[in-house]
mmCIF file as gemmi writes it, N, C-alpha and C atoms, coordinates in Angstrom:
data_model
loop_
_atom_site.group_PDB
_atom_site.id
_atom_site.type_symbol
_atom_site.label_atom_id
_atom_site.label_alt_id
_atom_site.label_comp_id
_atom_site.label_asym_id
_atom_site.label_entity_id
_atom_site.label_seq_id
_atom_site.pdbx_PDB_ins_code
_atom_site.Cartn_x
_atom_site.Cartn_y
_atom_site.Cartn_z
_atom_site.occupancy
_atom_site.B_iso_or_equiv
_atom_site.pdbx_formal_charge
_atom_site.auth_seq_id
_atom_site.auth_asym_id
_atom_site.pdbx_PDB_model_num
ATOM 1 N N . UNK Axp A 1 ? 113.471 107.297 88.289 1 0 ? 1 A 1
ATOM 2 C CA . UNK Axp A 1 ? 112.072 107.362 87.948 1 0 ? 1 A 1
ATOM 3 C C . UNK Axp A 1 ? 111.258 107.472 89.235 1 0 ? 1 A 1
ATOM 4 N N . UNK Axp A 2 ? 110.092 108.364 89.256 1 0 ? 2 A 1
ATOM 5 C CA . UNK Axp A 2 ? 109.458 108.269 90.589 1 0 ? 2 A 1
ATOM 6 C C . UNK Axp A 2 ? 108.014 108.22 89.645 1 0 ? 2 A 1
ATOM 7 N N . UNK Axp A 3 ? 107.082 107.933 91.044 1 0 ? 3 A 1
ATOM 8 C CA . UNK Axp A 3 ? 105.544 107.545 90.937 1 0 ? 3 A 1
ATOM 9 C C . UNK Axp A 3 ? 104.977 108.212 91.595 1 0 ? 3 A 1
ATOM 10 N N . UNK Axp A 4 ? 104.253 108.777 91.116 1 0 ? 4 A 1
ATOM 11 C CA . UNK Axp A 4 ? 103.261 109.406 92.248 1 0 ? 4 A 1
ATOM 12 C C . UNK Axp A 4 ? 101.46 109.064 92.224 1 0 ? 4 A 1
ATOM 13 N N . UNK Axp A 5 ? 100.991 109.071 93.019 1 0 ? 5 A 1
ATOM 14 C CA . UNK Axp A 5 ? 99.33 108.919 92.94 1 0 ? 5 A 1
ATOM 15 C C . UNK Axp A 5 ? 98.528 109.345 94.084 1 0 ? 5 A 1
ATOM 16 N N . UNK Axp A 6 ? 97.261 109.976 94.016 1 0 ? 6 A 1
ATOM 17 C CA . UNK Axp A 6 ? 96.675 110.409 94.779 1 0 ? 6 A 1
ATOM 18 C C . UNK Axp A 6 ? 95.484 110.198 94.271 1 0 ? 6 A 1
ATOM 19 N N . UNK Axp A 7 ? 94.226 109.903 95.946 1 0 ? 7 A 1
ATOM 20 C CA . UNK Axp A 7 ? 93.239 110.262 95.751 1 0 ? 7 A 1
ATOM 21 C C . UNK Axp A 7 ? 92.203 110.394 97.211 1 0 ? 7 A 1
ATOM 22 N N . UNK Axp A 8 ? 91.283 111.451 96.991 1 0 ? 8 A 1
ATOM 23 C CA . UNK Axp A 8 ? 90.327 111.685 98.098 1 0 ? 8 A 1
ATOM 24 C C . UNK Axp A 8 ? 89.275 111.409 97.481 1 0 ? 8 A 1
ATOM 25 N N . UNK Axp A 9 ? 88.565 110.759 98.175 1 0 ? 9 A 1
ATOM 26 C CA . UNK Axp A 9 ? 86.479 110.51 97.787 1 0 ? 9 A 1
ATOM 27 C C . UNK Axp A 9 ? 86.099 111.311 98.95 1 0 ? 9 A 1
ATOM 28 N N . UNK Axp A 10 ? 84.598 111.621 98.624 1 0 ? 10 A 1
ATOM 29 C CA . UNK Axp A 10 ? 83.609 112.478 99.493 1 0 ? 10 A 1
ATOM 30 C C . UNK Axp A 10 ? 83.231 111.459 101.15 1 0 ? 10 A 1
ATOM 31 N N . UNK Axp A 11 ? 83.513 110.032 100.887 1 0 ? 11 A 1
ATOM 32 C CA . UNK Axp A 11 ? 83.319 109.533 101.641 1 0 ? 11 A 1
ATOM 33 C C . UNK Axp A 11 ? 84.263 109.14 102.936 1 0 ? 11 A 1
ATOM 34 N N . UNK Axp A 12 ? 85.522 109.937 102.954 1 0 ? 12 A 1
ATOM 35 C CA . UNK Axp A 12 ? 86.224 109.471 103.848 1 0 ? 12 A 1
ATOM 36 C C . UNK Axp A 12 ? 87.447 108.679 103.309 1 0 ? 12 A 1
ATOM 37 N N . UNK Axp A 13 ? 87.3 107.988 101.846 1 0 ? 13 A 1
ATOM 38 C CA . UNK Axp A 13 ? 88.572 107.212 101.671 1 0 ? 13 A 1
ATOM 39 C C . UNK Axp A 13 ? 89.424 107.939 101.124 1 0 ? 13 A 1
ATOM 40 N N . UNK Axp A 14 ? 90.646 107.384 100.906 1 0 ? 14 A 1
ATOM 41 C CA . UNK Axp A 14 ? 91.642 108.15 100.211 1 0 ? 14 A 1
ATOM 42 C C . UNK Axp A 14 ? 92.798 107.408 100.059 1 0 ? 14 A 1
ATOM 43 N N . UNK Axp A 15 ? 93.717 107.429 99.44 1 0 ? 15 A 1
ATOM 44 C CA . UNK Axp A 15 ? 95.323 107.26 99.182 1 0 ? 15 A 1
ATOM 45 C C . UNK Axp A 15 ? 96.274 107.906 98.41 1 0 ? 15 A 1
ATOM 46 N N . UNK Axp A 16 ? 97.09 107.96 99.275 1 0 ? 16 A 1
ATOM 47 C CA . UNK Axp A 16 ? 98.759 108.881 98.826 1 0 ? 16 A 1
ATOM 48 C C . UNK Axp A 16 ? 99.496 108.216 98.808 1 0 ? 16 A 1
ATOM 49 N N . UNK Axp A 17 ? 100.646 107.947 97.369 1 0 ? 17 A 1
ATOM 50 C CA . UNK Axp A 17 ? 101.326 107.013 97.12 1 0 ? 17 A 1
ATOM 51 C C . UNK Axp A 17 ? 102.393 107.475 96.809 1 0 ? 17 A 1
ATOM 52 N N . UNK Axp A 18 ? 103.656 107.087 96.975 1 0 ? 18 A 1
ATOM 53 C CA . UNK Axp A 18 ? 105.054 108.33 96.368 1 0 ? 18 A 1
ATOM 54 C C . UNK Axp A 18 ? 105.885 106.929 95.944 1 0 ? 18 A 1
ATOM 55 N N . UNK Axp A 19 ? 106.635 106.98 94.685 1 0 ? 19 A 1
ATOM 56 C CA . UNK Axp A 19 ? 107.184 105.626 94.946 1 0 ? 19 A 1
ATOM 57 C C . UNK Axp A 19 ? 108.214 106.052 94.16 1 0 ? 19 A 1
ATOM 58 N N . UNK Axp A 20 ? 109.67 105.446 93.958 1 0 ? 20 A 1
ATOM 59 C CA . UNK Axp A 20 ? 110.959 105.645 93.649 1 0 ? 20 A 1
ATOM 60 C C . UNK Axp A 20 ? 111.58 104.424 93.053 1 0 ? 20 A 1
ATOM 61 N N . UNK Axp A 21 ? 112.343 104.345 92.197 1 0 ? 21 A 1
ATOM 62 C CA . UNK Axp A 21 ? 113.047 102.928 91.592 1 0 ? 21 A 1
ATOM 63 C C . UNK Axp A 21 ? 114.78 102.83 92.084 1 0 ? 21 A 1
ATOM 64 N N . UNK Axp A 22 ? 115.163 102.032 93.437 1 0 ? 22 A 1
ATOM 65 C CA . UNK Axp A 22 ? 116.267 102.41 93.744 1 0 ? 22 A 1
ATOM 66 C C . UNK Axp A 22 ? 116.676 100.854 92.834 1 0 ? 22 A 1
ATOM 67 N N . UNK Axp A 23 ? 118.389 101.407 92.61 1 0 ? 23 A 1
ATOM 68 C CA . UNK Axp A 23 ? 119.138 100.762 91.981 1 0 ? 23 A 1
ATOM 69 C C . UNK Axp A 23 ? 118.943 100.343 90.685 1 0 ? 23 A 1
ATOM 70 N N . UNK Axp A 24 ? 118.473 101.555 89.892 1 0 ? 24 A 1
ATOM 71 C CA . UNK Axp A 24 ? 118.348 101.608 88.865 1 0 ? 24 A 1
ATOM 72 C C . UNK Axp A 24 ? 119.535 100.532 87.474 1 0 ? 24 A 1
ATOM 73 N N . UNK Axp A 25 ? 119.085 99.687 86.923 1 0 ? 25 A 1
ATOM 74 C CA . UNK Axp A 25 ? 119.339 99.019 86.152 1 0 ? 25 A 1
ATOM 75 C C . UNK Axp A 25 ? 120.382 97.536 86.42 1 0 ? 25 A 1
ATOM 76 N N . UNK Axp A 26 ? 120.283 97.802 87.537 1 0 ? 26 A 1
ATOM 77 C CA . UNK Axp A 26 ? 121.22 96.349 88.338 1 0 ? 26 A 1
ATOM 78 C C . UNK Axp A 26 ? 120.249 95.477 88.762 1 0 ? 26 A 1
ATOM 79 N N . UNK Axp A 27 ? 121.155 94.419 89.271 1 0 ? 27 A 1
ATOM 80 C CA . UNK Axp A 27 ? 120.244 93.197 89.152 1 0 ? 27 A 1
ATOM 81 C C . UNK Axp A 27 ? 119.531 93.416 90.794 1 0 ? 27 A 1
ATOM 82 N N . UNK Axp A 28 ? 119.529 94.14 91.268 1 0 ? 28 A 1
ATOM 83 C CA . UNK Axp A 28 ? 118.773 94.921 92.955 1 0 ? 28 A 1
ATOM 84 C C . UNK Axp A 28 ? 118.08 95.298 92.851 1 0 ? 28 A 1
ATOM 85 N N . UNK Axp A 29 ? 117.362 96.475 91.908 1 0 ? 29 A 1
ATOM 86 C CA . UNK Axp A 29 ? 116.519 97.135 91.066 1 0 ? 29 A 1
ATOM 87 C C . UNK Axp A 29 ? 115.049 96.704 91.956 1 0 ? 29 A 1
ATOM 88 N N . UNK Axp A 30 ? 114.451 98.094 92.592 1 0 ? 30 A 1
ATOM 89 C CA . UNK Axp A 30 ? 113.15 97.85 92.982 1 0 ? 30 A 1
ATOM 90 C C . UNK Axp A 30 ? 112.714 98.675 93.011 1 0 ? 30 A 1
ATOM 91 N N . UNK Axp A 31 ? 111.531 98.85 93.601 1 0 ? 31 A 1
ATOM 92 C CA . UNK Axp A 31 ? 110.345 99.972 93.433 1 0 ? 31 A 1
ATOM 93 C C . UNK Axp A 31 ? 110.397 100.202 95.243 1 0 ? 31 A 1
ATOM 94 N N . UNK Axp A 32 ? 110.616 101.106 95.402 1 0 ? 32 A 1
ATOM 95 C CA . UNK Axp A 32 ? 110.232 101.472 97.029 1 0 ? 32 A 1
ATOM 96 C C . UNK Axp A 32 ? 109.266 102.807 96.872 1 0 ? 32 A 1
ATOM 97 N N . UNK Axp A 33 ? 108.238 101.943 97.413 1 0 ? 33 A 1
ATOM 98 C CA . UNK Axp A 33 ? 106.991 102.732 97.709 1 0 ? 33 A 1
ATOM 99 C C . UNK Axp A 33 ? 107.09 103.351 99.537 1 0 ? 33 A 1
ATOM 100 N N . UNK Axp A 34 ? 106.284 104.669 99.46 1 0 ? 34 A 1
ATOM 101 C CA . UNK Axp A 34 ? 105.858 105.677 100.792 1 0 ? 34 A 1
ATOM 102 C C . UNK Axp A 34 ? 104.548 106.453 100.776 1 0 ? 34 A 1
ATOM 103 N N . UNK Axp A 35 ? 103.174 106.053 101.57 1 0 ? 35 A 1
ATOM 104 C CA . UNK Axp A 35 ? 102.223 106.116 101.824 1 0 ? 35 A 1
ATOM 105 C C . UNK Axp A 35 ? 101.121 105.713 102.376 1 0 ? 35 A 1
ATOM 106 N N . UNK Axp A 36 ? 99.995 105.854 102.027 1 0 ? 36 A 1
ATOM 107 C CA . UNK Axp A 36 ? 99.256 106.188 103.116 1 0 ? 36 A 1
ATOM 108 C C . UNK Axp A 36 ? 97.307 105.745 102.561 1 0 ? 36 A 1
ATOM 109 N N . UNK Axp A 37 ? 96.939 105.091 103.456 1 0 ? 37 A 1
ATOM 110 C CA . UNK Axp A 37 ? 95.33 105.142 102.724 1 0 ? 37 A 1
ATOM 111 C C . UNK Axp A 37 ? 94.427 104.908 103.612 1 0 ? 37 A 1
ATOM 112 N N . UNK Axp A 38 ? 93.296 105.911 103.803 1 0 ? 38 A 1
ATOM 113 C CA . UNK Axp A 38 ? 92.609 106.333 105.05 1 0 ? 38 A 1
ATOM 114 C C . UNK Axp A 38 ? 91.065 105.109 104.789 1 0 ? 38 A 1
ATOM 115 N N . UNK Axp A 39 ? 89.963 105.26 105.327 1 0 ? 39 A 1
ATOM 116 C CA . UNK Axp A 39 ? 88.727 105.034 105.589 1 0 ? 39 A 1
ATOM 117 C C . UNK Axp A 39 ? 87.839 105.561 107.017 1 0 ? 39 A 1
ATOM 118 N N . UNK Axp A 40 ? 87.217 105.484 106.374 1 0 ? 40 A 1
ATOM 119 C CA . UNK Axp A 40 ? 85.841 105.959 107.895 1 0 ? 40 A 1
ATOM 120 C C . UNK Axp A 40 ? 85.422 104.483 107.741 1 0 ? 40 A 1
ATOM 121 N N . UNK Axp A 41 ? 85.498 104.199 109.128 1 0 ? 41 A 1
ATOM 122 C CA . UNK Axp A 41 ? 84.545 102.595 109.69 1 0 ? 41 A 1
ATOM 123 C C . UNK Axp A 41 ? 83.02 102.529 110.126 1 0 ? 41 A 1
ATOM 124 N N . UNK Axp A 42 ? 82.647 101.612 109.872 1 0 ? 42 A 1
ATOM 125 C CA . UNK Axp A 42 ? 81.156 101.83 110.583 1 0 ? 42 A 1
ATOM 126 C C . UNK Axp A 42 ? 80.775 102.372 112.121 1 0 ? 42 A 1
ATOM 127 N N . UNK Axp A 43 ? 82.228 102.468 112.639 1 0 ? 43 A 1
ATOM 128 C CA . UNK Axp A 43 ? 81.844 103.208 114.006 1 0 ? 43 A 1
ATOM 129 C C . UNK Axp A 43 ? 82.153 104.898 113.663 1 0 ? 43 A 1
ATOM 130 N N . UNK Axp A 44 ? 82.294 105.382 113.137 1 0 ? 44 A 1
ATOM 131 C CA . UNK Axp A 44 ? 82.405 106.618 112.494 1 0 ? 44 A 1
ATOM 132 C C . UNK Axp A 44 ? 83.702 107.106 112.343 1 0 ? 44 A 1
ATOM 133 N N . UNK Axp A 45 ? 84.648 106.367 112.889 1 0 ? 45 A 1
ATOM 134 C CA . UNK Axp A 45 ? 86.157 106.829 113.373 1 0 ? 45 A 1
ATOM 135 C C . UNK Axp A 45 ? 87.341 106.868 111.461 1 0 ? 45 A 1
ATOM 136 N N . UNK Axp A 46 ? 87.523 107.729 111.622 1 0 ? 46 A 1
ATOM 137 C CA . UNK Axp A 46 ? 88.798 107.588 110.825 1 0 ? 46 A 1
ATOM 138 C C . UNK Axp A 46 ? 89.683 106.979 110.89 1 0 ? 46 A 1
ATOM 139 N N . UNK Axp A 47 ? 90.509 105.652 109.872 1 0 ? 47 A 1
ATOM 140 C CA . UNK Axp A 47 ? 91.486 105.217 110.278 1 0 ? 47 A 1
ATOM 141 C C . UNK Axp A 47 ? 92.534 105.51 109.469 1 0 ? 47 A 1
ATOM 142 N N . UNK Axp A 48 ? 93.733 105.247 109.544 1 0 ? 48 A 1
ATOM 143 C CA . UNK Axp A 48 ? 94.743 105.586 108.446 1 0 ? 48 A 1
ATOM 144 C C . UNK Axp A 48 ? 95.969 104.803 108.577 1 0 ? 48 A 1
ATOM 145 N N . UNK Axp A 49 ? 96.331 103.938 107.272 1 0 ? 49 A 1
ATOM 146 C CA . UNK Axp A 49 ? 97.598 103.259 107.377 1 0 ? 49 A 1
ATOM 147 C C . UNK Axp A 49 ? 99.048 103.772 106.976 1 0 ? 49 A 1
ATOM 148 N N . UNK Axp A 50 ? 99.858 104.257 107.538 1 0 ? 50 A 1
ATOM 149 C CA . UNK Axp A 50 ? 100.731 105.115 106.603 1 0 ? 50 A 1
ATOM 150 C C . UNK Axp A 50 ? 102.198 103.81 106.501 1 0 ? 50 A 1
ATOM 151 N N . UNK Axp A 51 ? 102.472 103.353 105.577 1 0 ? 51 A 1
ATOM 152 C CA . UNK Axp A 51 ? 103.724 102.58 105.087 1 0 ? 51 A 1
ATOM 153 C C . UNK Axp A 51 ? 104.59 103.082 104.471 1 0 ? 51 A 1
ATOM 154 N N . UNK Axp A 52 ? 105.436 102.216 104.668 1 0 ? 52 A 1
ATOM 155 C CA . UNK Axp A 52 ? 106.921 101.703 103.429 1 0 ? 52 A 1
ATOM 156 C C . UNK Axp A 52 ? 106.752 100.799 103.179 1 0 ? 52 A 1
ATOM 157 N N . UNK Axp A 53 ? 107.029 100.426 101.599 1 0 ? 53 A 1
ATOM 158 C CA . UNK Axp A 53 ? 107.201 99.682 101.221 1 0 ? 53 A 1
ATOM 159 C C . UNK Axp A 53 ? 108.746 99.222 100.36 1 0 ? 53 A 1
ATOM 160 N N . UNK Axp A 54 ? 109.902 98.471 101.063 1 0 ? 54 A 1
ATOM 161 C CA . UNK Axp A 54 ? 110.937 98.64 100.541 1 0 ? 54 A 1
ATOM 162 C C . UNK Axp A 54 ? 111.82 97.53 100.611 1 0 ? 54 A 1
ATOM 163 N N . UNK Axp A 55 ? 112.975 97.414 100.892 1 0 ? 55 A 1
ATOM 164 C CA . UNK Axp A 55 ? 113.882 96.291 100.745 1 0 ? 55 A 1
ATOM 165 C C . UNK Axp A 55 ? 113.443 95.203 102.122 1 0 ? 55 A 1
ATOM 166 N N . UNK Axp A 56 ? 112.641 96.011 102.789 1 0 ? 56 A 1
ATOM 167 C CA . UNK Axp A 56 ? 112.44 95.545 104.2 1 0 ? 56 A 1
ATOM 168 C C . UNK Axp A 56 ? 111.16 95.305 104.282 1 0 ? 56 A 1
ATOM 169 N N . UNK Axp A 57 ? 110.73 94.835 103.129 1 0 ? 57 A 1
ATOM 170 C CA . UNK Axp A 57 ? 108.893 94.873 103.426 1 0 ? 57 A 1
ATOM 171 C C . UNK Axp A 57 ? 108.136 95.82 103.667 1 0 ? 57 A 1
ATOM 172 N N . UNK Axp A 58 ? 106.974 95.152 104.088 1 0 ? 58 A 1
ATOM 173 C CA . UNK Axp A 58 ? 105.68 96.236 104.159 1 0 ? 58 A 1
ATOM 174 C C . UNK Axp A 58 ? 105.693 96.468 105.357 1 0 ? 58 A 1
ATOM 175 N N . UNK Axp A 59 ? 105.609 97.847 105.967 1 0 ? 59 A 1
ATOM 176 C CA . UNK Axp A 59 ? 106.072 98.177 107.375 1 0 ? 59 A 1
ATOM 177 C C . UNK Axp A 59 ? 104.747 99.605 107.75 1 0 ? 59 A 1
ATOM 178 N N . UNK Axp A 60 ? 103.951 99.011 108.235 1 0 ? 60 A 1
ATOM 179 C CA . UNK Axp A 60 ? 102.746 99.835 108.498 1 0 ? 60 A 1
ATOM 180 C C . UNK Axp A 60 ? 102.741 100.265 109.741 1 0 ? 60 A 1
ATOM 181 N N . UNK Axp A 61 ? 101.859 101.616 109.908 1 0 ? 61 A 1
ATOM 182 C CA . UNK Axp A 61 ? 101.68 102.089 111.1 1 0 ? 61 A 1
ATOM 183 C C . UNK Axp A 61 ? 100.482 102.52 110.872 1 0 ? 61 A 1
ATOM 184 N N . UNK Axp A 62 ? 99.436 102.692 112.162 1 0 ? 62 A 1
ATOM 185 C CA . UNK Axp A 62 ? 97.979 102.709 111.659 1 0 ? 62 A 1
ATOM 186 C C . UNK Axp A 62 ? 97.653 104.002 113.17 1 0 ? 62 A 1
ATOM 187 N N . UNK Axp A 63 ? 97.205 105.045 112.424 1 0 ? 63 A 1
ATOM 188 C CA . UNK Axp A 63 ? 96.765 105.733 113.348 1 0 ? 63 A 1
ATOM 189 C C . UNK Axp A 63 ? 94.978 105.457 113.359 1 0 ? 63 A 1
ATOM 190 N N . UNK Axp A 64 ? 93.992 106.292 113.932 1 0 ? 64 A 1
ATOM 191 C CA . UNK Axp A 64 ? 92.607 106.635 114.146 1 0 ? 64 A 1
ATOM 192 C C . UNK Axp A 64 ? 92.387 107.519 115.113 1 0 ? 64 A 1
ATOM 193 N N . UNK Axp A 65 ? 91.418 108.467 113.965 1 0 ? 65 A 1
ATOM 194 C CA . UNK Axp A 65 ? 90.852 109.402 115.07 1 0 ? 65 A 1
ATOM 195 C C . UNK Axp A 65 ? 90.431 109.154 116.081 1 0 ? 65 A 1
ATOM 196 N N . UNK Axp A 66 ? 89.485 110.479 116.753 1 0 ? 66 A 1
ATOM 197 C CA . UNK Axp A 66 ? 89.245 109.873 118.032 1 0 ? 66 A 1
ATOM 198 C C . UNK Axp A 66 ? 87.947 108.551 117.926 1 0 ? 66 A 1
ATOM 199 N N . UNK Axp A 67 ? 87.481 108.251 118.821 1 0 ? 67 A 1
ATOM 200 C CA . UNK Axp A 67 ? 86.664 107.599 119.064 1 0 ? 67 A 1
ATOM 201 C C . UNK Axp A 67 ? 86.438 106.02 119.326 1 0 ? 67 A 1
ATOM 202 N N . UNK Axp A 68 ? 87.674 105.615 119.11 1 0 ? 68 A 1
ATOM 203 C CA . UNK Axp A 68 ? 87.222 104.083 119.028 1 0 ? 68 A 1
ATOM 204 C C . UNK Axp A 68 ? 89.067 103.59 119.111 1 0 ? 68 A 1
ATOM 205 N N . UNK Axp A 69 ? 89.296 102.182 119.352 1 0 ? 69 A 1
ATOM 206 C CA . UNK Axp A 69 ? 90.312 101.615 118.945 1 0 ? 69 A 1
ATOM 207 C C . UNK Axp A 69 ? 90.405 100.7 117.745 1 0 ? 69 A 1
ATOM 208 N N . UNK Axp A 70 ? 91.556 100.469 117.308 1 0 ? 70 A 1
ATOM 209 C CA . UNK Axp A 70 ? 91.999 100.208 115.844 1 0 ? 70 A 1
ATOM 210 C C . UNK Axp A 70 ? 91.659 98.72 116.317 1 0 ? 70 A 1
ATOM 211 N N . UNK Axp A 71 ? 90.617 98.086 115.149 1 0 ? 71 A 1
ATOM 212 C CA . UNK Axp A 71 ? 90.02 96.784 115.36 1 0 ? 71 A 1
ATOM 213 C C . UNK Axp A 71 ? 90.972 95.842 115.527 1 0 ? 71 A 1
ATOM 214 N N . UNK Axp A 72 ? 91.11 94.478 116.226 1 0 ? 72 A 1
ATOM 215 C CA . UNK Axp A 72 ? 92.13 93.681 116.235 1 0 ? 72 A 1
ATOM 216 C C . UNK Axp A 72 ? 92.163 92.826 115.08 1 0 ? 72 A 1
ATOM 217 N N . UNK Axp A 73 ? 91.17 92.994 114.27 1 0 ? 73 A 1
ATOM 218 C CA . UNK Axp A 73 ? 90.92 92.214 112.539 1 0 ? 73 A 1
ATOM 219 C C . UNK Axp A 73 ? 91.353 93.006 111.697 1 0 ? 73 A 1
ATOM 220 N N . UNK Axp A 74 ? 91.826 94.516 111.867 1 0 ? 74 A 1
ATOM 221 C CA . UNK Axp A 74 ? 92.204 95.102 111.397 1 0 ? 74 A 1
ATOM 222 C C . UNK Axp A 74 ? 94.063 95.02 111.575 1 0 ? 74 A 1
ATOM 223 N N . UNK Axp A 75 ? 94.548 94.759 112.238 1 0 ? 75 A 1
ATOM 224 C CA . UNK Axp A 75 ? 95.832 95.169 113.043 1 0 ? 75 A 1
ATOM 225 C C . UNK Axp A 75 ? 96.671 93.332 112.685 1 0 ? 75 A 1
ATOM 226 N N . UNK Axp A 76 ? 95.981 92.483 112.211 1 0 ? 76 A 1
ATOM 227 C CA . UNK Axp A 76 ? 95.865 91.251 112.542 1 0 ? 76 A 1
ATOM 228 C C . UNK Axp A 76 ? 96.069 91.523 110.713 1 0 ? 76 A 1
ATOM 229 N N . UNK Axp A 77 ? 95.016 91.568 109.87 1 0 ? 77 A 1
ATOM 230 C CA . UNK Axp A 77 ? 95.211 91.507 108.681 1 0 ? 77 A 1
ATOM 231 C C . UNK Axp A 77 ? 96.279 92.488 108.005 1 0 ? 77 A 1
ATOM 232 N N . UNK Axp A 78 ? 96.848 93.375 108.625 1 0 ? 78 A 1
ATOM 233 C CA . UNK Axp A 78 ? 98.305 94.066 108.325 1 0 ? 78 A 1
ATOM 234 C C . UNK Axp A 78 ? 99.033 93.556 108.776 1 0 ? 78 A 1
ATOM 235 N N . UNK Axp A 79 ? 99.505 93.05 109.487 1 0 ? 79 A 1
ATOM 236 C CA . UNK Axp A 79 ? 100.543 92.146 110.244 1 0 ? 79 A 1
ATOM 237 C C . UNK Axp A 79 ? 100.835 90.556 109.557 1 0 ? 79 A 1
ATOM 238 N N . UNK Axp A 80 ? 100.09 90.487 109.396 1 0 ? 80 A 1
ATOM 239 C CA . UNK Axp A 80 ? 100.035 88.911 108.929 1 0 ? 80 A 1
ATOM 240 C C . UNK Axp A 80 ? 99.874 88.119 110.515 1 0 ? 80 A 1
């Protein structure tokens, strides 16, 4: 079984979601999710988180356009 979802707003946000059910009907059985969900910040910059989500947790990587660096409240609340 797979998942899919998408979406863009006029404002800059968005998310792309792809997700898969490995180990179908055993007692392992999960959902592993692959994607991605953007925003524009009040400093004008684009940011974007692109993950996995899988046997190994939530494993993010965060790009941003130019202009600015990726907030440390930002980088801090993905991380734990």
């Amino acid at each position: 079984m797979y998942l899919n979802s998408r979406f863009d707003q006029s404002d800059g946000t968005g998310r792309d979601e792809y997700g898969e059910v490995r180990n179908a009907g055993s007692e392992d059985e999960f959902v592993a999710v692959k994607g991605s969900y953007s925003w524009v910040g009040p400093d004008g910059v684009k940011y974007t988180v692109n993950y996995v989500a899988d046997e190994n947790g939530f494993q993010p990587t965060i790009e941003q356009g130019p202009g600015g660096a990726v907030p440390s409240a930002v980088v801090a609340s993905l991380l734990g």
